[in-house]
MARKEDO-642719 format. One record per atom (N, C-alpha, C): residue number from 0; residue in three letters; atom name; x, y, z. Coordinates in nm, 2 decimals, decimal comma. Example, Ala and Ser with C-alpha at 12.3 -4.5 7.8 and 13.67 -1.06 7.14 Angstrom:
% MARKEDO-642719
<atom num="0" residuo="ALA" atomo="N" c1="1,32" c2="-0,57" c3="0,78"/>
<atom num="0" residuo="ALA" atomo="CA" c1="1,23" c2="-0,45" c3="0,78"/>
<atom num="0" residuo="ALA" atomo="C" c1="1,32" c2="-0,33" c3="0,78"/>
<atom num="1" residuo="SER" atomo="N" c1="1,28" c2="-0,22" c3="0,71"/>
<atom num="1" residuo="SER" atomo="CA" c1="1,37" c2="-0,11" c3="0,71"/>
<atom num="1" residuo="SER" atomo="C" c1="1,29" c2="0,00" c3="0,79"/>
END
This chain:
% MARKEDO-642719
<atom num="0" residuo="UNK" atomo="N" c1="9,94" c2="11,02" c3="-3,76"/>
<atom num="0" residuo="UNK" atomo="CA" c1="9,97" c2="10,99" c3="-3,62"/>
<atom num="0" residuo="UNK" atomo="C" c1="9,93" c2="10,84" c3="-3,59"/>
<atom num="1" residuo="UNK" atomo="N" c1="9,79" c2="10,77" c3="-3,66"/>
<atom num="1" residuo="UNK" atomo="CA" c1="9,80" c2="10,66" c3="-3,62"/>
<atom num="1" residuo="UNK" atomo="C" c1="9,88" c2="10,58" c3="-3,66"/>
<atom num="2" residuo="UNK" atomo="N" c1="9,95" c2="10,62" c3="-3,79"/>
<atom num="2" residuo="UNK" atomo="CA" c1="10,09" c2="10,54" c3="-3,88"/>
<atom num="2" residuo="UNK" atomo="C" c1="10,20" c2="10,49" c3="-3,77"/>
<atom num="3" residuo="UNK" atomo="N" c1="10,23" c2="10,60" c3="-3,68"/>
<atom num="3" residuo="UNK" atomo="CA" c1="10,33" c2="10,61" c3="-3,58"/>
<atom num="3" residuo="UNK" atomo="C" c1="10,33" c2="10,51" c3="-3,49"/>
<atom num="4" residuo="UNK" atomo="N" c1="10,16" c2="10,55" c3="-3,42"/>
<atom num="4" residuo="UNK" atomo="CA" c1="10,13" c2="10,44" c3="-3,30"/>
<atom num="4" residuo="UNK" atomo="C" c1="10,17" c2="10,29" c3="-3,34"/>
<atom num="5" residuo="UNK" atomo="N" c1="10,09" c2="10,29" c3="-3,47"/>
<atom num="5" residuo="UNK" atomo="CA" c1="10,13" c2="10,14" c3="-3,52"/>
<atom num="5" residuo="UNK" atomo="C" c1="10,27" c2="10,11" c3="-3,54"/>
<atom num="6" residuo="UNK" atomo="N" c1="10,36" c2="10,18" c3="-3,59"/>
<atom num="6" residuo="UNK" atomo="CA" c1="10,49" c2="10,15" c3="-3,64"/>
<atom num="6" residuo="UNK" atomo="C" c1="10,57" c2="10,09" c3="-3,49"/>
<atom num="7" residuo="UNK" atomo="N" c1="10,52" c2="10,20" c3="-3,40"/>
<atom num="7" residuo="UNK" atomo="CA" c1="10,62" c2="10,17" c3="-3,27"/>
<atom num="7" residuo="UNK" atomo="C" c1="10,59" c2="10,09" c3="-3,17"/>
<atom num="8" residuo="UNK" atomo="N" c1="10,43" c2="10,03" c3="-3,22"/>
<atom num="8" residuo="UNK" atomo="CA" c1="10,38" c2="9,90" c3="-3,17"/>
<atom num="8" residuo="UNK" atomo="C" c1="10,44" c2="9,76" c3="-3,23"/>
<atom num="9" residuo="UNK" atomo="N" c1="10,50" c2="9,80" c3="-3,35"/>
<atom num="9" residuo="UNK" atomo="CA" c1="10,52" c2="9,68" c3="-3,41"/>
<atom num="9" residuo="UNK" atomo="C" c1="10,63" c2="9,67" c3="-3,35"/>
<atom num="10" residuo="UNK" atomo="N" c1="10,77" c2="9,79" c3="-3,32"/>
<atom num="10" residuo="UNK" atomo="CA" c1="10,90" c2="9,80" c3="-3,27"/>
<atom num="10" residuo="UNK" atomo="C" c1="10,85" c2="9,73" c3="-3,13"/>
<atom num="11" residuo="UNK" atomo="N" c1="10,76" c2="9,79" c3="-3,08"/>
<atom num="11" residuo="UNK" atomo="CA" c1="10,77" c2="9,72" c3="-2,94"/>
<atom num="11" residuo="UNK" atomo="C" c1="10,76" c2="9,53" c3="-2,95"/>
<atom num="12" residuo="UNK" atomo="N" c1="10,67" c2="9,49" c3="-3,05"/>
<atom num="12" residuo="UNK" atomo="CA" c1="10,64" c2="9,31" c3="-3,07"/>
<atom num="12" residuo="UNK" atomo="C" c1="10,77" c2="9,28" c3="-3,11"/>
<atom num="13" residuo="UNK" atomo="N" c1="10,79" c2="9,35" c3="-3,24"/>
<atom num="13" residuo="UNK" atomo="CA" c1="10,97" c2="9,28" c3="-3,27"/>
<atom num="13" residuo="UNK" atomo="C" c1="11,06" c2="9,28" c3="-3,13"/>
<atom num="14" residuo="UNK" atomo="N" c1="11,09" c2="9,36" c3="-3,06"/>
<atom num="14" residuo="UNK" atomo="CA" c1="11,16" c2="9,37" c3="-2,96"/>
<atom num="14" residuo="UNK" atomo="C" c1="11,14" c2="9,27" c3="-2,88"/>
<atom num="15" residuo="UNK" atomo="N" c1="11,06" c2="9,27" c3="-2,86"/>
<atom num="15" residuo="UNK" atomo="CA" c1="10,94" c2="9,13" c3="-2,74"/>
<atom num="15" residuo="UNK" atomo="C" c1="10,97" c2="9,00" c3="-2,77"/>
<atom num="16" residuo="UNK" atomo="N" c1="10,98" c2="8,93" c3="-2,92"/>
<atom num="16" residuo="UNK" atomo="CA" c1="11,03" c2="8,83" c3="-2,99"/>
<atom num="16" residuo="UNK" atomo="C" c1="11,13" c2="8,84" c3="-2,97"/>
<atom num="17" residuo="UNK" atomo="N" c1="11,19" c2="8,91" c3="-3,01"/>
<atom num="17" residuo="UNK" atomo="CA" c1="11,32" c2="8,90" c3="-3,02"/>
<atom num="17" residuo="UNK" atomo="C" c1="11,41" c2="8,87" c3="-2,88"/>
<atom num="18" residuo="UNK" atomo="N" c1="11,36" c2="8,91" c3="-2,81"/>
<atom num="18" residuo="UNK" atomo="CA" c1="11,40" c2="8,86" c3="-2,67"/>
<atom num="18" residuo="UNK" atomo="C" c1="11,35" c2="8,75" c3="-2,58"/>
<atom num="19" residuo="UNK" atomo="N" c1="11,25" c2="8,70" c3="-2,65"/>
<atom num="19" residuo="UNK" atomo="CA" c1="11,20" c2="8,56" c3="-2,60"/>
<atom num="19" residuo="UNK" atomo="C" c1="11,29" c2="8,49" c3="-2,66"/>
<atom num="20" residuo="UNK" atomo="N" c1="11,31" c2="8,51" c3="-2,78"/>
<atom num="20" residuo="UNK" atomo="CA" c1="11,41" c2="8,41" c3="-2,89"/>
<atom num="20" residuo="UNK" atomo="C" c1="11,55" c2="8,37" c3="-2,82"/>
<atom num="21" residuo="UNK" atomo="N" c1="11,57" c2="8,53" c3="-2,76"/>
<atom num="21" residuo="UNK" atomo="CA" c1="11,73" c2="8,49" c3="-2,71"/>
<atom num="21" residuo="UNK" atomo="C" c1="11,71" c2="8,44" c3="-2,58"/>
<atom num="22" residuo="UNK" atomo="N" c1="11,65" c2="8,46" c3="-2,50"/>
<atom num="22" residuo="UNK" atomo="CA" c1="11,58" c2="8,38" c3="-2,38"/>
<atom num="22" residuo="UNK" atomo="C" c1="11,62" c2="8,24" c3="-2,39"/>
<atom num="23" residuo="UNK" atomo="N" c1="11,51" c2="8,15" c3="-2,50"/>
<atom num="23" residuo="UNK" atomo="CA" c1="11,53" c2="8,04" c3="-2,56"/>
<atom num="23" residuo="UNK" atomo="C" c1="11,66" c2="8,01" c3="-2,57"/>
<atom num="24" residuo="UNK" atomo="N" c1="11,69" c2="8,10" c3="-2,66"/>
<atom num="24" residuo="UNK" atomo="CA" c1="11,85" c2="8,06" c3="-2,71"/>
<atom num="24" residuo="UNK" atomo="C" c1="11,97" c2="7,99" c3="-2,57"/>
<atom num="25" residuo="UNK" atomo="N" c1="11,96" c2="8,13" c3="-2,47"/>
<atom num="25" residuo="UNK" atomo="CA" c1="12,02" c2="8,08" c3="-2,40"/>
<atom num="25" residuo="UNK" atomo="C" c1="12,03" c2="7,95" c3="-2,30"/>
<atom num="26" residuo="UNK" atomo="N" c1="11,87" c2="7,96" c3="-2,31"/>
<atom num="26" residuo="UNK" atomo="CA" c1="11,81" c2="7,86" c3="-2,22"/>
<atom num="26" residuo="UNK" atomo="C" c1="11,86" c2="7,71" c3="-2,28"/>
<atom num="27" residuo="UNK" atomo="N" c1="11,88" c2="7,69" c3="-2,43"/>
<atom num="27" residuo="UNK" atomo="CA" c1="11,94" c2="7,56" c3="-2,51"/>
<atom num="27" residuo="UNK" atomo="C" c1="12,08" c2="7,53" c3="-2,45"/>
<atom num="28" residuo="UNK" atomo="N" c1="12,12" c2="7,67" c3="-2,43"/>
<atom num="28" residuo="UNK" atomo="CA" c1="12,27" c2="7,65" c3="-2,45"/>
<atom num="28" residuo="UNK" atomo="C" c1="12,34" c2="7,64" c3="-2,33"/>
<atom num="29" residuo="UNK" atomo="N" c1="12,29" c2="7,65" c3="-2,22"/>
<atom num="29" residuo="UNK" atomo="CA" c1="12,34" c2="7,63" c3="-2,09"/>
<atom num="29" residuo="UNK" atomo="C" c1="12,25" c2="7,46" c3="-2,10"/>
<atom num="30" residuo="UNK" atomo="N" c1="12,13" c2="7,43" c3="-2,13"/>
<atom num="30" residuo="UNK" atomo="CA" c1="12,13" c2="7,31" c3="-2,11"/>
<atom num="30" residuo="UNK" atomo="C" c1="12,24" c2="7,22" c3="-2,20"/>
<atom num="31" residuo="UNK" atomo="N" c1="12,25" c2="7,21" c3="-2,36"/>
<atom num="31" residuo="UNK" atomo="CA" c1="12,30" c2="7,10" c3="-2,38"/>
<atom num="31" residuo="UNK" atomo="C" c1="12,47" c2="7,15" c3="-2,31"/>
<atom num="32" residuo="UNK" atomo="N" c1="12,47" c2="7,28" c3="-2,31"/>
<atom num="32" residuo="UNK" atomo="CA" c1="12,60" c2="7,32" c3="-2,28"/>
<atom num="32" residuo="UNK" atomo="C" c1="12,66" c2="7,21" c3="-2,20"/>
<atom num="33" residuo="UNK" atomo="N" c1="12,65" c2="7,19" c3="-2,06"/>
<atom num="33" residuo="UNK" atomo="CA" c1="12,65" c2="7,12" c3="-2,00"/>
<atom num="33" residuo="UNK" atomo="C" c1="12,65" c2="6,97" c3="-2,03"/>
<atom num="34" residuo="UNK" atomo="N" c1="12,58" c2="6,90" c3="-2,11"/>
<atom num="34" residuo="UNK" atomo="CA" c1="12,58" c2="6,77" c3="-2,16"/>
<atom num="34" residuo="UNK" atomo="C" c1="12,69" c2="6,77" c3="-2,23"/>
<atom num="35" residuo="UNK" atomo="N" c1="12,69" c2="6,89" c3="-2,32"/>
<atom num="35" residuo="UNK" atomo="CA" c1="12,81" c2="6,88" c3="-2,43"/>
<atom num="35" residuo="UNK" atomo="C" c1="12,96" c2="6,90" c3="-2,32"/>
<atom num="36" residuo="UNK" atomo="N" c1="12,97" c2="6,93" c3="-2,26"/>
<atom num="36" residuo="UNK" atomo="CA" c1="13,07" c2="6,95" c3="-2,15"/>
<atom num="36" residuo="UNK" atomo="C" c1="13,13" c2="6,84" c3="-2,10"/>
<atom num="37" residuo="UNK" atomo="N" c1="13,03" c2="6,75" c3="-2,03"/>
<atom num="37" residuo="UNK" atomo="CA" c1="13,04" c2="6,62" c3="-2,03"/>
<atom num="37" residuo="UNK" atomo="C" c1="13,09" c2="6,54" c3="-2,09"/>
<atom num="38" residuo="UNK" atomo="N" c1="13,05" c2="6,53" c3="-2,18"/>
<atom num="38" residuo="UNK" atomo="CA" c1="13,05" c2="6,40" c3="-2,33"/>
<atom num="38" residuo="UNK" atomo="C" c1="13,21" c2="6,43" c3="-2,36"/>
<atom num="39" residuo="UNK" atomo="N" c1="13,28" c2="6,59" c3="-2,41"/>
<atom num="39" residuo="UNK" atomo="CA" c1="13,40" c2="6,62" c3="-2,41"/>
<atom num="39" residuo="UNK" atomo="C" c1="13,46" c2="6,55" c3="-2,25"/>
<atom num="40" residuo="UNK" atomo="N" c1="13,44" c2="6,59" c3="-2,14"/>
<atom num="40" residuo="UNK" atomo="CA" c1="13,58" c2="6,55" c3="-2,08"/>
<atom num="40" residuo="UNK" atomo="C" c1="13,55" c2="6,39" c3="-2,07"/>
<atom num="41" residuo="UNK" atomo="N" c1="13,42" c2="6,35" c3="-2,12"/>
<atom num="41" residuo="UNK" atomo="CA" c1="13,45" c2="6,17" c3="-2,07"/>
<atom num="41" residuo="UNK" atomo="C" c1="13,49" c2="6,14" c3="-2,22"/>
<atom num="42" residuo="UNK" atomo="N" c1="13,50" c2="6,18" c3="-2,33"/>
<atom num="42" residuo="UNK" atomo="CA" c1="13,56" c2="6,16" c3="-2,44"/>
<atom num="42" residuo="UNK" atomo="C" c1="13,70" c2="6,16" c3="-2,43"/>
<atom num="43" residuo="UNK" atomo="N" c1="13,76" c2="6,26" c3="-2,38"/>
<atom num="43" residuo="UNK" atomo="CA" c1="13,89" c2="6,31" c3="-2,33"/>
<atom num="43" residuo="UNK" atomo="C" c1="13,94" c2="6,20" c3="-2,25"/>
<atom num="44" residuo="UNK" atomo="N" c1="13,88" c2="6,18" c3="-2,15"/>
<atom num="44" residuo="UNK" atomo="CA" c1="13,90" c2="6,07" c3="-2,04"/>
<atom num="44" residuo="UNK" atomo="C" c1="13,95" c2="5,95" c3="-2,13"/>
<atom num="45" residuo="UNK" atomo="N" c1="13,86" c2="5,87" c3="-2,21"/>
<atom num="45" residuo="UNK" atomo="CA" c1="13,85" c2="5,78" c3="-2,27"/>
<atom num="45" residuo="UNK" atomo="C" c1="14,02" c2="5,78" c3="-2,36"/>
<atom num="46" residuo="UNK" atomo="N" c1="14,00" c2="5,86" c3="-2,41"/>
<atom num="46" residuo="UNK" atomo="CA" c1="14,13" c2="5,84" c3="-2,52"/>
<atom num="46" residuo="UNK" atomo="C" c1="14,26" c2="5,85" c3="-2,43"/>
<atom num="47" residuo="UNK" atomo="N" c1="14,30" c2="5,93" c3="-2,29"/>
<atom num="47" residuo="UNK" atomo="CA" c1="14,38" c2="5,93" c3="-2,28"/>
<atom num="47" residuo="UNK" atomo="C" c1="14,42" c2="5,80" c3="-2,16"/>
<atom num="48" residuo="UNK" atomo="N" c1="14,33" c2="5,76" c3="-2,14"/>
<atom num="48" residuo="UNK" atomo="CA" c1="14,31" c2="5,62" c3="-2,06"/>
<atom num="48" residuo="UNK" atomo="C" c1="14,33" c2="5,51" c3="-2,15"/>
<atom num="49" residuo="UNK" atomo="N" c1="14,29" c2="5,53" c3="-2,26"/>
<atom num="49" residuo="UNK" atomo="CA" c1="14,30" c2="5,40" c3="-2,39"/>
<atom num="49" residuo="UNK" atomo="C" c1="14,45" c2="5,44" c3="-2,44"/>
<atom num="50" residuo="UNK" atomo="N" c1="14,52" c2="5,55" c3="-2,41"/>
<atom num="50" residuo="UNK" atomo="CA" c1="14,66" c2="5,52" c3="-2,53"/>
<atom num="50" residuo="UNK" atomo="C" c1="14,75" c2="5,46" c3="-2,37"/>
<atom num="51" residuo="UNK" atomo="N" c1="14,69" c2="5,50" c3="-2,21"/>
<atom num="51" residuo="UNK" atomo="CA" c1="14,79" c2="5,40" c3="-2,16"/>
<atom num="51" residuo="UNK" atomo="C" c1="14,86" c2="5,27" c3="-2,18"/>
END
């Protein structure tokens, strides 16, 4: 029985990581997201302004 308690405490920490992780994750990817978003259309801008 206490095999159990422990096994589905550990399911519960994995779980817990695991969703801070993706938390993080997303939290990267809306930030550079955004930057990266930028950089493309003033990249974009650039080139099609330069072959006028």
């Amino acid at each position: 029985m206490h095999q159990n308690q422990g096994s589905s405490a550990s399911l519960i920490e994995l779980a817990l990581i695991v969703v801070l992780i993706a938390i993080i994750v997303v939290s990267i990817l809306l930030i550079i997201g955004d930057d990266l978003r930028l950089w493309i259309v003033n990249t974009l801008q650039g080139l099609l302004s330069g072959n006028r």
